[in-house]
Steps between C-alpha positions, in 0.01 A plus 500: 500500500880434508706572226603187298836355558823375309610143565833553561724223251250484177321823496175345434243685736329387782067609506417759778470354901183612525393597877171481663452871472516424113200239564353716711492797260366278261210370649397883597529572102343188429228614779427834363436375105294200581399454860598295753436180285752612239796428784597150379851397517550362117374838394730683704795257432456562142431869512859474727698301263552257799378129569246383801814397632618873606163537598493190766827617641328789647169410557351173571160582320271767329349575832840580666527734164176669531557503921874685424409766216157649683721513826755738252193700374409557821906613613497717162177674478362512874854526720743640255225800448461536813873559562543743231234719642611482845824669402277797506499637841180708490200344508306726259805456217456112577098463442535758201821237386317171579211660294634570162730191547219230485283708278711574226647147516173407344565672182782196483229253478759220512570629821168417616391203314663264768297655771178436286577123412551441873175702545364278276582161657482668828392140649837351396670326819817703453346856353226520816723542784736715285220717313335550871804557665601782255157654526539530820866651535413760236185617675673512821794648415299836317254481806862590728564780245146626529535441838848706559327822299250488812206307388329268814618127430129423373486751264883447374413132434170631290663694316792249418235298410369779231872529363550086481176439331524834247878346405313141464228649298709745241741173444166302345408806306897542358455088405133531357403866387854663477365790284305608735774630775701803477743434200782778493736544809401818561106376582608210690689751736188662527279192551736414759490842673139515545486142626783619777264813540166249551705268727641799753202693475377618834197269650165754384303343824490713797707415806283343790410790804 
């Protein structure tokens, strides 16, 4: 949000401009304590200190709300993590990096609790294509790391599939059984260890003659 301002002349002060990242940061908050149905623009204007007015200058309805902030959830916890790992140049660092990342961000359950109200209203006209699009970038893009350590493209994408669905599964635990994941940083590095060790473990079947 931008700083507030000093009319020059009177020195009264002017309220914040508020931008459509501030909306859009809102609704994601608003998202994460009460669902998708707690995005309302009154709400949010009063939670902002602002009027509908500075809402309708930047969107021209809820929908176009809703449509912009799961487009920035997507940018901020799909592409943006996906950047930061591929700083890493080997592929071994990166899986062990993408690992821990999405993992441990579960311990910050607010971290997650966007991703479970769109989970939630999965059937939403704006959250489907976005939620399925995701889904399918992050399973994808750990089949390619699977897939650069040497595994056949099947097998890469099965095991992406493993990794996707254990992150999807210890976020719902984190949000409805917390106490019953590793609590001190020290056993989460370990959790996350032996999950790495589980995911790259070598395929026990024998190799067709």
């Amino acid at each position: 949000m931008s700083e507030r301002r000093v009319k020059r002349g009177d020195g009264k002060r002017t309220a914040p401009r508020l931008t459509a990242d501030d909306w859009t940061s809102a609704a994601l908050d608003a998202m994460a304590g009460g669902g998708l149905a707690a995005v309302a623009v009154e709400p949010l204007a009063a939670r902002l200190g602002a009027t509908k007015g500075s809402f309708y200058w930047h969107f021209a309805n809820r929908d176009a709300l809703i449509e912009a902030a799961v487009l920035r959830w997507e940018r901020e916890h799909t592409e943006a993590v996906i950047g930061h790992v591929e700083a890493h140049p080997d592929p071994l660092a990166r899986l062990r990096l993408l690992l821990g990342l999405v993992l441990e961000s579960t311990v910050l359950q607010e971290d997650n609790s966007v991703e479970l109200a769109m989970l939630a209203t999965a059937d939403h006209p704006h959250v489907a294509p976005v939620l399925a699009r995701v889904t399918e970038r992050r399973v994808a893009y750990t089949a390619k790391l699977f897939a650069e350590l040497g595994w056949p493209a099947d097998e890469a994408r099965h095991r992406a599939l493993l990794a996707v669905t254990a992150y999807l599964g210890h976020a719902q635990m984190a949000h409805v059984a917390p106490g019953t994941l590793p609590e001190t940083e020290a056993d989460r590095d370990r959790y996350v260890e032996q999950m790495f060790r589980l995911l790259t473990a070598p395929d026990p079947r024998p190799t067709p003659t």
